[in-house]
PDB file of N, CA, C and O in Angstrom, chain B, residues numbered from 101:
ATOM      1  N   UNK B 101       0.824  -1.183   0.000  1.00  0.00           N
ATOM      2  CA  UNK B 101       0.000   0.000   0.000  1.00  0.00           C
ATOM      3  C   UNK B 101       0.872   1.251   0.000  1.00  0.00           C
ATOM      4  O   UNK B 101       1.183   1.799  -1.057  1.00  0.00           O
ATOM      5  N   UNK B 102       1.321   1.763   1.368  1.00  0.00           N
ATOM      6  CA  UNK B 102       1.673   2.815   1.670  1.00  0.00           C
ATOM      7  C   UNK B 102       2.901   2.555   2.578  1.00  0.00           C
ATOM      8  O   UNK B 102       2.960   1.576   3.323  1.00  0.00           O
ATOM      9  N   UNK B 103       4.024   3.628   2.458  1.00  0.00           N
ATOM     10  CA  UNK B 103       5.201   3.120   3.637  1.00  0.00           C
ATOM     11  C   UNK B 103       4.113   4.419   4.653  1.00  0.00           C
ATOM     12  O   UNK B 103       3.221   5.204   4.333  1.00  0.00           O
ATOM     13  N   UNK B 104       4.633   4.153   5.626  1.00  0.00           N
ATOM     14  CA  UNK B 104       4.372   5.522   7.047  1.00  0.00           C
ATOM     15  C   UNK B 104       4.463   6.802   6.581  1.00  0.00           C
ATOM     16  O   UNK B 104       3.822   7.747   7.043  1.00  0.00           O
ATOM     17  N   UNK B 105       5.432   6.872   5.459  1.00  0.00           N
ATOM     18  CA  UNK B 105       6.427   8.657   5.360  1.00  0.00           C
ATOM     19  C   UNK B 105       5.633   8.960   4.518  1.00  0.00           C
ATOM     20  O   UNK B 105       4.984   9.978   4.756  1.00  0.00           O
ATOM     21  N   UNK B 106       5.389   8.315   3.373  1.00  0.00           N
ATOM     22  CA  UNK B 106       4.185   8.934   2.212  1.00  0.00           C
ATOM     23  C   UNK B 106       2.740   9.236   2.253  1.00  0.00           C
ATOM     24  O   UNK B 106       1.847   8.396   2.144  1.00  0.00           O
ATOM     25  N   UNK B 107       2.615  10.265   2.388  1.00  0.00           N
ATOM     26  CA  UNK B 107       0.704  10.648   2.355  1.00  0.00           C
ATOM     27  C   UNK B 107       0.079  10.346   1.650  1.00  0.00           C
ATOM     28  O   UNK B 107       0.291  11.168   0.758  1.00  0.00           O
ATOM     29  N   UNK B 108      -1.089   9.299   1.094  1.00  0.00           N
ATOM     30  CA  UNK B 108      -2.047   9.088   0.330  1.00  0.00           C
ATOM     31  C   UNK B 108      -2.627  10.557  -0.342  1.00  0.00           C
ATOM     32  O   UNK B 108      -3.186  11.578   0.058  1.00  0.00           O
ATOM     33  N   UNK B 109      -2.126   9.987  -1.614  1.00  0.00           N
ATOM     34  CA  UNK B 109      -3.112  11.253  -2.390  1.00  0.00           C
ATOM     35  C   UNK B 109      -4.647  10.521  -3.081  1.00  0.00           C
ATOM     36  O   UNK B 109      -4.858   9.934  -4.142  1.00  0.00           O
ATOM     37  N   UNK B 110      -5.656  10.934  -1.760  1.00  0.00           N
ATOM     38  CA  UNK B 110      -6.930  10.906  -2.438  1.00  0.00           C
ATOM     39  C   UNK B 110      -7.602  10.826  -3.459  1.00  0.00           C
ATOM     40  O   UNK B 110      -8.298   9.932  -3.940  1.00  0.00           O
ATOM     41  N   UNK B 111      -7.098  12.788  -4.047  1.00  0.00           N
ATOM     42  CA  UNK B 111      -7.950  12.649  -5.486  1.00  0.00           C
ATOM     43  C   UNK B 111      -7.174  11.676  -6.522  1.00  0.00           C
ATOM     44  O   UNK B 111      -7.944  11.351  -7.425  1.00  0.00           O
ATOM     45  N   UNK B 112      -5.622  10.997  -6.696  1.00  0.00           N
ATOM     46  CA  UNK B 112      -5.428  10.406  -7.477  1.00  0.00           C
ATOM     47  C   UNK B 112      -5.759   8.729  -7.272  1.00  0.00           C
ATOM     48  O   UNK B 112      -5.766   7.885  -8.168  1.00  0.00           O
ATOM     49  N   UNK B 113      -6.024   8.520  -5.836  1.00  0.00           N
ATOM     50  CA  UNK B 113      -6.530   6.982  -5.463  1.00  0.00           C
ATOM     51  C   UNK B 113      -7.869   6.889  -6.420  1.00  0.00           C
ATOM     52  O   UNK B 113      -8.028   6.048  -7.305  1.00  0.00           O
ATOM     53  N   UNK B 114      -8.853   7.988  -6.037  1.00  0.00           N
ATOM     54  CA  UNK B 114     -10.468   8.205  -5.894  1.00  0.00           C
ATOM     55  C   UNK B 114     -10.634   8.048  -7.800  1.00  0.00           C
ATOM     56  O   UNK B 114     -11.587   7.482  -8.337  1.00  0.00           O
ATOM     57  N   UNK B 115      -9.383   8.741  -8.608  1.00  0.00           N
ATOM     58  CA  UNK B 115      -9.959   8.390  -9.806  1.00  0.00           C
ATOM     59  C   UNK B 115      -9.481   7.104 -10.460  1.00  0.00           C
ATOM     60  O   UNK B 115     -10.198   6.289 -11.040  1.00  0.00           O
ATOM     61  N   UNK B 116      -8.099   7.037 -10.273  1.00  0.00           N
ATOM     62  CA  UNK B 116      -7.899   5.220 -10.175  1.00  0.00           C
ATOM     63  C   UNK B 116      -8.894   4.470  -9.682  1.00  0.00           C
ATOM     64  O   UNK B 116      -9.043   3.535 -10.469  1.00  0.00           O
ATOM     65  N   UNK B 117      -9.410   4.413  -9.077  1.00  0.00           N
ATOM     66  CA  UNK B 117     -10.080   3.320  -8.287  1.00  0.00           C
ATOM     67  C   UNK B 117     -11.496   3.247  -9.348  1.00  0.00           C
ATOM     68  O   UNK B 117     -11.945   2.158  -9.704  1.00  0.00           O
ATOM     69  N   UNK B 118     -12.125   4.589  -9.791  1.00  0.00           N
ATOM     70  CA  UNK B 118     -13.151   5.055 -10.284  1.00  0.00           C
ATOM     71  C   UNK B 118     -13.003   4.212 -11.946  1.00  0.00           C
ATOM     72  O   UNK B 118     -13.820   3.585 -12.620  1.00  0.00           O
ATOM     73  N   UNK B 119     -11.660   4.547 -12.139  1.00  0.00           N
ATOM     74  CA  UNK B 119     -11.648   4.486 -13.649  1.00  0.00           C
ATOM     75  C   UNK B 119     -11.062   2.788 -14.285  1.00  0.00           C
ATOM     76  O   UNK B 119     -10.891   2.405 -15.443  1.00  0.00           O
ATOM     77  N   UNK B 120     -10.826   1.891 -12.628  1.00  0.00           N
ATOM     78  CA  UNK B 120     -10.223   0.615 -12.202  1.00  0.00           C
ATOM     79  C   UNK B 120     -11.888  -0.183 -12.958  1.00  0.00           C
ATOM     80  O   UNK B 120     -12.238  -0.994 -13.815  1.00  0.00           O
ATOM     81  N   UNK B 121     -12.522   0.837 -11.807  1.00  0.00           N
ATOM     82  CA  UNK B 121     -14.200  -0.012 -11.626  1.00  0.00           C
ATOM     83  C   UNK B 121     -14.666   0.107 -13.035  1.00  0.00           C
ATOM     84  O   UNK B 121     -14.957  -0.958 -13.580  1.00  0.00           O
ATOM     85  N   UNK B 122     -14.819   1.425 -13.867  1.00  0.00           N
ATOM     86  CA  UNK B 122     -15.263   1.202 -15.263  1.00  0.00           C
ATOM     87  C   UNK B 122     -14.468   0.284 -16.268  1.00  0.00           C
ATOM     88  O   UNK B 122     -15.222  -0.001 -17.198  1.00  0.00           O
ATOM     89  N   UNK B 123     -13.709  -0.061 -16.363  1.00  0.00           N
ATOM     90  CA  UNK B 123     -13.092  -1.258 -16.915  1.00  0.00           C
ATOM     91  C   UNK B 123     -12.966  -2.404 -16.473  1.00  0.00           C
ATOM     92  O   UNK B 123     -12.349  -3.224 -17.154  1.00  0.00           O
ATOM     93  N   UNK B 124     -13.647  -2.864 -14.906  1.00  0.00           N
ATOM     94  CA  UNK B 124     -13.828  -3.961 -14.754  1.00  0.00           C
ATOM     95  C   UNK B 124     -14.529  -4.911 -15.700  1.00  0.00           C
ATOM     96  O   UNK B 124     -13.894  -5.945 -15.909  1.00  0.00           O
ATOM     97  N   UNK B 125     -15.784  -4.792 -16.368  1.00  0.00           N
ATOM     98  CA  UNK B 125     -16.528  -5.659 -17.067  1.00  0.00           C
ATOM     99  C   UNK B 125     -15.469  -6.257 -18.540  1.00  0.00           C
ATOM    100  O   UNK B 125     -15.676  -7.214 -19.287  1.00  0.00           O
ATOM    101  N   UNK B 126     -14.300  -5.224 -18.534  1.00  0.00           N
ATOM    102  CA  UNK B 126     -13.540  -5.867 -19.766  1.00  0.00           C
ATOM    103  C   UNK B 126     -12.128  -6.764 -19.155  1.00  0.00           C
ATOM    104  O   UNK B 126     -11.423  -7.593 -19.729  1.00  0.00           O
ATOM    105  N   UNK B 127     -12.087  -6.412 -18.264  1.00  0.00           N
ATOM    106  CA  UNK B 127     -10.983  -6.977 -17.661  1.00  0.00           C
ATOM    107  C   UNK B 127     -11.722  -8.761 -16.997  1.00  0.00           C
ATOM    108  O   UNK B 127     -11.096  -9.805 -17.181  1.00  0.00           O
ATOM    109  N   UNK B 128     -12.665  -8.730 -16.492  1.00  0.00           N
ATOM    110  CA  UNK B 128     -13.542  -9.898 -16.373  1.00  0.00           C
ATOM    111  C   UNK B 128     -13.557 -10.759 -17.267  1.00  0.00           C
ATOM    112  O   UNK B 128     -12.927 -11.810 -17.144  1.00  0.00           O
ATOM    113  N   UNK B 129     -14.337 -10.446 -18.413  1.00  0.00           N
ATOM    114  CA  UNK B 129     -14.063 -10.636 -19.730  1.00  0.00           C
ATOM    115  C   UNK B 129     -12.952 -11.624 -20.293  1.00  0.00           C
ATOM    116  O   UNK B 129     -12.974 -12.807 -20.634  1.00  0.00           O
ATOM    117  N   UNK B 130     -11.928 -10.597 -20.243  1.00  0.00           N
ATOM    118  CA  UNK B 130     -10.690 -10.778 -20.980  1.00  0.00           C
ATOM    119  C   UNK B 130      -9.933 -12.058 -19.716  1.00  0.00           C
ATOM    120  O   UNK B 130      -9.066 -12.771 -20.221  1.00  0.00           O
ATOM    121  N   UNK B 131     -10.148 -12.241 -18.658  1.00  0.00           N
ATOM    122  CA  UNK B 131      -9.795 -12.941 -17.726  1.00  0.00           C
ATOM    123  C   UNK B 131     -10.327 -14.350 -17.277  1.00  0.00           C
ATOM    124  O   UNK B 131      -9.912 -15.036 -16.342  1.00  0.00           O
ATOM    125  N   UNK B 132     -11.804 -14.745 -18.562  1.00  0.00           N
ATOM    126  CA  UNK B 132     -12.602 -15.459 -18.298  1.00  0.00           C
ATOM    127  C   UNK B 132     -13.280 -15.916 -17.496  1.00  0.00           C
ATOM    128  O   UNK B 132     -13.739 -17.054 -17.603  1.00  0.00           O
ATOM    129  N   UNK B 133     -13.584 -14.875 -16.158  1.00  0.00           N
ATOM    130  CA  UNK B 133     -14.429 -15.653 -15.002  1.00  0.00           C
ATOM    131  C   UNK B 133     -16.193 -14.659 -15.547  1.00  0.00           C
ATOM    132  O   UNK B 133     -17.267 -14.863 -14.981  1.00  0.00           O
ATOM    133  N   UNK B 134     -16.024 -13.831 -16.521  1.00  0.00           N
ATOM    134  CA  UNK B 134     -17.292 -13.671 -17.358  1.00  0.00           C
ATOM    135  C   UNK B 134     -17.432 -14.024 -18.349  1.00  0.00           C
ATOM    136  O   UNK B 134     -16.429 -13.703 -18.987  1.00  0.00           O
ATOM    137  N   UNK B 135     -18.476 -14.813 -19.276  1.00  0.00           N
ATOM    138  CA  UNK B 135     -18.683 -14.924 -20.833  1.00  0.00           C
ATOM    139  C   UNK B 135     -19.961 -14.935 -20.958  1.00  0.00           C
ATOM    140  O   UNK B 135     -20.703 -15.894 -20.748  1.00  0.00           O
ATOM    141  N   UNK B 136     -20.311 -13.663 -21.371  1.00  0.00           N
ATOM    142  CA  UNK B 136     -20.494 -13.101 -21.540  1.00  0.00           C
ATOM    143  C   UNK B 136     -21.286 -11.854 -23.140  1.00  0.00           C
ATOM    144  O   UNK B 136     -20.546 -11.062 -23.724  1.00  0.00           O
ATOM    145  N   UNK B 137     -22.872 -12.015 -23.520  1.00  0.00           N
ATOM    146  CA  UNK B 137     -22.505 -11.304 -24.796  1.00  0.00           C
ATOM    147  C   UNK B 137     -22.526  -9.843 -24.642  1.00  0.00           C
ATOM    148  O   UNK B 137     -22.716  -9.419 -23.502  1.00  0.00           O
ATOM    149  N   UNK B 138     -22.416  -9.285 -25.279  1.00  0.00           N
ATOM    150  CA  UNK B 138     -22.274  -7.779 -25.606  1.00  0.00           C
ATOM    151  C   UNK B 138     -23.201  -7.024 -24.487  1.00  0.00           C
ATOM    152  O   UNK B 138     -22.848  -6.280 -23.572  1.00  0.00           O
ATOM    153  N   UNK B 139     -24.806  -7.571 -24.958  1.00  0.00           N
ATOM    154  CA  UNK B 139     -25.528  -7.085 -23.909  1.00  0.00           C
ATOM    155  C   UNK B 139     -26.103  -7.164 -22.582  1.00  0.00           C
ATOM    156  O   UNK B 139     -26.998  -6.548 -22.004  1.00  0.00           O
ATOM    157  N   UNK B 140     -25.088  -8.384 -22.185  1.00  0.00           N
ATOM    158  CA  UNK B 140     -25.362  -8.796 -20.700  1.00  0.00           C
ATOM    159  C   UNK B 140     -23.884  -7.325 -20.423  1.00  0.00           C
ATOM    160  O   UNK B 140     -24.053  -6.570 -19.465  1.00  0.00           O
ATOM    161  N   UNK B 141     -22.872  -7.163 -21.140  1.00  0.00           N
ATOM    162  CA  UNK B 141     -21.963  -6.923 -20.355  1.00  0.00           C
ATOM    163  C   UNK B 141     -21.862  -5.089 -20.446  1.00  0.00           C
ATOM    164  O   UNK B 141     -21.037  -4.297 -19.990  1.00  0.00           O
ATOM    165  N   UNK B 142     -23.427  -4.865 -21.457  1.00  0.00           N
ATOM    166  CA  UNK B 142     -23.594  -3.474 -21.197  1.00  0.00           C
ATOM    167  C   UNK B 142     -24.477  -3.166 -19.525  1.00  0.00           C
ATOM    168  O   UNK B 142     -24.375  -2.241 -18.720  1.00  0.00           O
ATOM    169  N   UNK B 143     -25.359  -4.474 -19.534  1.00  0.00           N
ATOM    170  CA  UNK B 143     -25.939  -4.213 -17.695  1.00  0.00           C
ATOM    171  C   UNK B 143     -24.842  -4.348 -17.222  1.00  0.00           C
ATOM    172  O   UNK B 143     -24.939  -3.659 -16.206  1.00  0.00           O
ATOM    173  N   UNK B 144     -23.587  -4.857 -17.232  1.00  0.00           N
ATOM    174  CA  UNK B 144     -22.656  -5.042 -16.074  1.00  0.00           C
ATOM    175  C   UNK B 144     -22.124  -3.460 -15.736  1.00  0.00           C
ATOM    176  O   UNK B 144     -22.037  -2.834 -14.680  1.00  0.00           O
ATOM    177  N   UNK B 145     -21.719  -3.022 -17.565  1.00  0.00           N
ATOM    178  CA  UNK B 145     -21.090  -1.722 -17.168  1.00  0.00           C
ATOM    179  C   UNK B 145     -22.055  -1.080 -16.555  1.00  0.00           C
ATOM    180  O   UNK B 145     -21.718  -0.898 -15.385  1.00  0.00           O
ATOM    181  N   UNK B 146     -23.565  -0.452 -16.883  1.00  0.00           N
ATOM    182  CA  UNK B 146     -24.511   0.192 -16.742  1.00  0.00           C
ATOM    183  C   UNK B 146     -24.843   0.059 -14.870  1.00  0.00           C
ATOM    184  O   UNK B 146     -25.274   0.938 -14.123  1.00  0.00           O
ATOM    185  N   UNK B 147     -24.440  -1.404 -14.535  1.00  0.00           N
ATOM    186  CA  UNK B 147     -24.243  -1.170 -12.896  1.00  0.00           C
ATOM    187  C   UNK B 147     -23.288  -0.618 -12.430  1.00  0.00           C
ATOM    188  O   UNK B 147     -23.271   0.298 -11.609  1.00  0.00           O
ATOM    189  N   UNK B 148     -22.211  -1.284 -13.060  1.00  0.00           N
ATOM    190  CA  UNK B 148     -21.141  -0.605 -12.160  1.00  0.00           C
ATOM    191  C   UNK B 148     -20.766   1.352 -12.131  1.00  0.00           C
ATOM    192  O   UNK B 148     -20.018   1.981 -11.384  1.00  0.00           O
ATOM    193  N   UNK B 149     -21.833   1.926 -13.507  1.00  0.00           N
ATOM    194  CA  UNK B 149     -21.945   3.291 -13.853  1.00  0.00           C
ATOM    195  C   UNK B 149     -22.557   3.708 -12.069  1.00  0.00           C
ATOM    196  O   UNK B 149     -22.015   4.291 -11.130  1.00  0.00           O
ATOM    197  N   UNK B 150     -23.871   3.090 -12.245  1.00  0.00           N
ATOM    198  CA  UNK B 150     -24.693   3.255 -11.498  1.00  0.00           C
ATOM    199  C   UNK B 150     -23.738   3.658  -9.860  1.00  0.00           C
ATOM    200  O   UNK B 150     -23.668   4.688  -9.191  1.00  0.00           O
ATOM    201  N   UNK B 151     -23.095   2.211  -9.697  1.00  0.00           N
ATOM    202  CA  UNK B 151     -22.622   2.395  -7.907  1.00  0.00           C
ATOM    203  C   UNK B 151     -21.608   3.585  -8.001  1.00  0.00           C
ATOM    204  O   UNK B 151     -21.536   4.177  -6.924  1.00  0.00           O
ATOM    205  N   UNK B 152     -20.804   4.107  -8.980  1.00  0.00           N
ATOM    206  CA  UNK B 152     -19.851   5.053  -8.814  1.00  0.00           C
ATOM    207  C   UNK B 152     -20.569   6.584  -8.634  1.00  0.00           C
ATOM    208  O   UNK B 152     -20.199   7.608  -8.061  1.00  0.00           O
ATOM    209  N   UNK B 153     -21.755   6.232  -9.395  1.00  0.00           N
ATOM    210  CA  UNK B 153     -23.040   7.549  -9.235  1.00  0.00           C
ATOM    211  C   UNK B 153     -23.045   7.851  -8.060  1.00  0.00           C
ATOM    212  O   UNK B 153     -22.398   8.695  -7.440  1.00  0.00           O
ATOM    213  N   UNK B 154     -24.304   6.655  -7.550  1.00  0.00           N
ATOM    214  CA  UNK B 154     -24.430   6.522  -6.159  1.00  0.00           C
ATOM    215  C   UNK B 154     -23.497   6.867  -5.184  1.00  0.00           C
ATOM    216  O   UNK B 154     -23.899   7.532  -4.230  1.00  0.00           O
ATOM    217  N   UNK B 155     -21.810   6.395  -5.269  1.00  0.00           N
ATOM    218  CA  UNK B 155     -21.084   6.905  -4.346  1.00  0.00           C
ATOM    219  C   UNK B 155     -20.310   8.434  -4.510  1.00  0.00           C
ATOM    220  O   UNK B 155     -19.528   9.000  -3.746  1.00  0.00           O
ATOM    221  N   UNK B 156     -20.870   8.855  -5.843  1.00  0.00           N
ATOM    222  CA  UNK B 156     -20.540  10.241  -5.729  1.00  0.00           C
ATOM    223  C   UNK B 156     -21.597  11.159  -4.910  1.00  0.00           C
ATOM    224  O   UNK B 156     -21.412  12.160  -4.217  1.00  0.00           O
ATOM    225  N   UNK B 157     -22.483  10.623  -5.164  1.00  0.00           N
ATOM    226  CA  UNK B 157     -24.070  11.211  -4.154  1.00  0.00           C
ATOM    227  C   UNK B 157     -23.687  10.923  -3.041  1.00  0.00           C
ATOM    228  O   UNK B 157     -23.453  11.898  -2.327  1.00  0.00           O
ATOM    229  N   UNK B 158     -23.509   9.836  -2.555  1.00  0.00           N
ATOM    230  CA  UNK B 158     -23.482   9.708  -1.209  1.00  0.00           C
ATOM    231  C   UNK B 158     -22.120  10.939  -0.254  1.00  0.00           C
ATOM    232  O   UNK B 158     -22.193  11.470   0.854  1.00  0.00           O
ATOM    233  N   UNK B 159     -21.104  10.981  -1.239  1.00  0.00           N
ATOM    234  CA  UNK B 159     -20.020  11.578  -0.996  1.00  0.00           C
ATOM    235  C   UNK B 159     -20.694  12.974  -0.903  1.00  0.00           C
ATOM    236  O   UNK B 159     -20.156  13.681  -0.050  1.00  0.00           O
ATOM    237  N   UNK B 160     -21.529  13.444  -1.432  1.00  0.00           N
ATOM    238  CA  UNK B 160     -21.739  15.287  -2.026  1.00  0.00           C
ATOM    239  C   UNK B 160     -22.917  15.215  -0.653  1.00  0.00           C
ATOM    240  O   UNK B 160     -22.991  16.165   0.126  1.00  0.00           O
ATOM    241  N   UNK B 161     -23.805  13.959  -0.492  1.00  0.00           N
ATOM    242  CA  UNK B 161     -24.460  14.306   1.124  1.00  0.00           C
ATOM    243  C   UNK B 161     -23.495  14.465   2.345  1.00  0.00           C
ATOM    244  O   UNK B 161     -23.662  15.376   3.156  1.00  0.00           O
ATOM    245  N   UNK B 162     -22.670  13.725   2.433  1.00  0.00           N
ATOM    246  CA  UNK B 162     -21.814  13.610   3.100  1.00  0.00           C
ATOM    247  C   UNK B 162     -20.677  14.596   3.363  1.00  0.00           C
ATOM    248  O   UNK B 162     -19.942  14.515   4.347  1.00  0.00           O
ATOM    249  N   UNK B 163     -20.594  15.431   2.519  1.00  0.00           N
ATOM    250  CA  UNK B 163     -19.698  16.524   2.354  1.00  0.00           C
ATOM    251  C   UNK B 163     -20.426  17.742   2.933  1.00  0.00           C
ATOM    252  O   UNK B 163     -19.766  18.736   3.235  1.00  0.00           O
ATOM    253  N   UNK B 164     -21.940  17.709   3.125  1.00  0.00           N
ATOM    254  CA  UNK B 164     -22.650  18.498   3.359  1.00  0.00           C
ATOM    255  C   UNK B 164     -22.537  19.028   4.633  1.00  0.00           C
ATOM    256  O   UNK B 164     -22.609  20.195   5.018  1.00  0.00           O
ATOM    257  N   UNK B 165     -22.320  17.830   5.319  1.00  0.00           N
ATOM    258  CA  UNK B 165     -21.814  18.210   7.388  1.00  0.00           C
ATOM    259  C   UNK B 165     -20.482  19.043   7.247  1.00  0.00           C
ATOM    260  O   UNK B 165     -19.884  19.397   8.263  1.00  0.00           O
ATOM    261  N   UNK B 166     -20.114  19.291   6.247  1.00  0.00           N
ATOM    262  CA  UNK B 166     -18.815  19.501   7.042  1.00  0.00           C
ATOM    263  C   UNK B 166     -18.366  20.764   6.046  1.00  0.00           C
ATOM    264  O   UNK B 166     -17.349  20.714   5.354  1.00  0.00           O
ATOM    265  N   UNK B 167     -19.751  22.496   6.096  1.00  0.00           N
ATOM    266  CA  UNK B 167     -19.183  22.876   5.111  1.00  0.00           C
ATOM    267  C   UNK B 167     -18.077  23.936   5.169  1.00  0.00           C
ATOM    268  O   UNK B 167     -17.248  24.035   6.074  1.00  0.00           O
ATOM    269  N   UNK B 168     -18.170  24.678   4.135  1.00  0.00           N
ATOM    270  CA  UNK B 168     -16.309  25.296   4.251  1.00  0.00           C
ATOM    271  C   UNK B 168     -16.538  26.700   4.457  1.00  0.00           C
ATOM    272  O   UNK B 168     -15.585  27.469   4.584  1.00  0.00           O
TER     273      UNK B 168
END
């Protein structure tokens, strides 16, 4: 992960992680634990769109306690 001395940089984890999750359904895929046709693996992306939504909402309520 991290040694002690180095500070986690957030915004570059938060879009890695973001942009990890939208290419999961091809990396699945390409890894064979999905097979998958075209349009099962547009619901896959179309969920996984969905939870990164959701956790940007949840983040922008959540940001709300604490404003600046």
């Amino acid at each position: 992960m991290t040694d002690n001395n180095t500070p986690i940089c957030y915004p570059f984890l938060h879009g890695y992680l973001e942009q990890a999750l939208r290419g999961l359904p091809y990396d699945l895929v390409r890894e064979g634990f999905l097979l998958v046709d075209r349009s099962e693996q547009d619901k896959l992306e179309k969920l996984i769109d969905e939870k990164i939504k959701s956790a940007h909402k949840a983040e922008r309520e959540h940001a709300k306690q604490y404003p600046s």
